[in-house]
C-alpha positions as MATLAB code, in Angstrom:
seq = 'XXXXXXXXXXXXXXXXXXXXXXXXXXXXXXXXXXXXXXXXXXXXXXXXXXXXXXXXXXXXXXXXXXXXXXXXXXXXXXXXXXX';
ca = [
     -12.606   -8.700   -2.470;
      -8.814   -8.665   -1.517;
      -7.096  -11.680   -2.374;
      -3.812  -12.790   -1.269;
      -0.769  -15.026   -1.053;
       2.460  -15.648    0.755;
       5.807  -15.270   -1.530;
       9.533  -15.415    0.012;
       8.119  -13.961    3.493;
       6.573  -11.583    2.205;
       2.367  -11.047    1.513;
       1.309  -10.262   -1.677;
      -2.540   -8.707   -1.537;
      -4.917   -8.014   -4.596;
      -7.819   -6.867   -5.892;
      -9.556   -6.867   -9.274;
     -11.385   -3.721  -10.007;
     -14.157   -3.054  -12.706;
     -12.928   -0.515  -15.534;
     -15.711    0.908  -15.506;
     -19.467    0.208  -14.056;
     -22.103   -0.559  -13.434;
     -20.834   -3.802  -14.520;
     -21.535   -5.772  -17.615;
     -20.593   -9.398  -19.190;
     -17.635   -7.191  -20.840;
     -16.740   -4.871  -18.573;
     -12.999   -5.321  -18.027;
     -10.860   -5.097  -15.043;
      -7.844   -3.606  -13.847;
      -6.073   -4.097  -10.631;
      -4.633   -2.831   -7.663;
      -2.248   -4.498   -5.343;
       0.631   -4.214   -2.011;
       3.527   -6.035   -1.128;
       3.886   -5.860    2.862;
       5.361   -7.826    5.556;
       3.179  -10.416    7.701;
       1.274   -8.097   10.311;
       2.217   -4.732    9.156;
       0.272   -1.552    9.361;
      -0.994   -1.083    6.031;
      -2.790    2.636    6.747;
       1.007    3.672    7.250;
       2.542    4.074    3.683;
       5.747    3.160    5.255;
       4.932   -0.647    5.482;
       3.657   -1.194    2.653;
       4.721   -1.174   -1.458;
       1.755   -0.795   -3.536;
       1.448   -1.326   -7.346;
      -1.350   -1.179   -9.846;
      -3.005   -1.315  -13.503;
      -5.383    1.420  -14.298;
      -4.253    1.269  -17.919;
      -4.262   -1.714  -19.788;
      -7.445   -3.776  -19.348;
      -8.101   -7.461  -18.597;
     -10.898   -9.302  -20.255;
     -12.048  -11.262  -16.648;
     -11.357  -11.106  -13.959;
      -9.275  -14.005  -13.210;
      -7.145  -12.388  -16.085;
      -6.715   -8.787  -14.035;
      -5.819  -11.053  -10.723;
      -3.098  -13.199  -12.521;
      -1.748  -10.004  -13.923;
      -1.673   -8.754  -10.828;
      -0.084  -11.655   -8.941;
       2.666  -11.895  -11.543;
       3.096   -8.318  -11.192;
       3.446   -8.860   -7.048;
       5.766  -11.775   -7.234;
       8.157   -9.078   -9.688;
       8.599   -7.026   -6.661;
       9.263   -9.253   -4.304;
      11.774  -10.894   -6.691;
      13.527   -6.790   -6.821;
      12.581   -6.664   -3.011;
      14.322   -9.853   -1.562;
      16.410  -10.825   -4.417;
      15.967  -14.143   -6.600;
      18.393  -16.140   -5.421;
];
């Protein structure tokens, strides 16, 4: 299920997602993920910034979803600025 936080304004959404399945005790994740504003349209491309991992693997889940946090609060930082 899609996960997500608020950073600097801005939402950061994510979602773990099996390499491979059916899934296993070692099946490992990647992740997919958007940055958008509070109450936008996300089936318009327009209002949304998506990232993802489809090629380096995470052993858990919890692994693929801090990945993919960290990789979310990147692009804000480049988005809004750091300071």
């Amino acid at each position: 299920m899609w996960e997500k936080i608020d950073c600097k304004g801005l939402e950061i959404w994510v979602l773990p997602i099996l390499a491979y399945g059916p899934p296993t005790p070692n099946t490992p994740y990647h992740y997919n993920g958007y940055v958008c504003r509070p109450g936008a349209d996300l089936r318009h491309a327009g209002q949304r910034t998506q990232f993802y991992e489809l090629g380096d693997v995470f052993a858990t889940e919890a692994e693929a979803l801090d990945a993919a946090y960290r990789k979310g609060r990147e692009l804000v930082d480049s988005m809004v600025g750091t300071g």
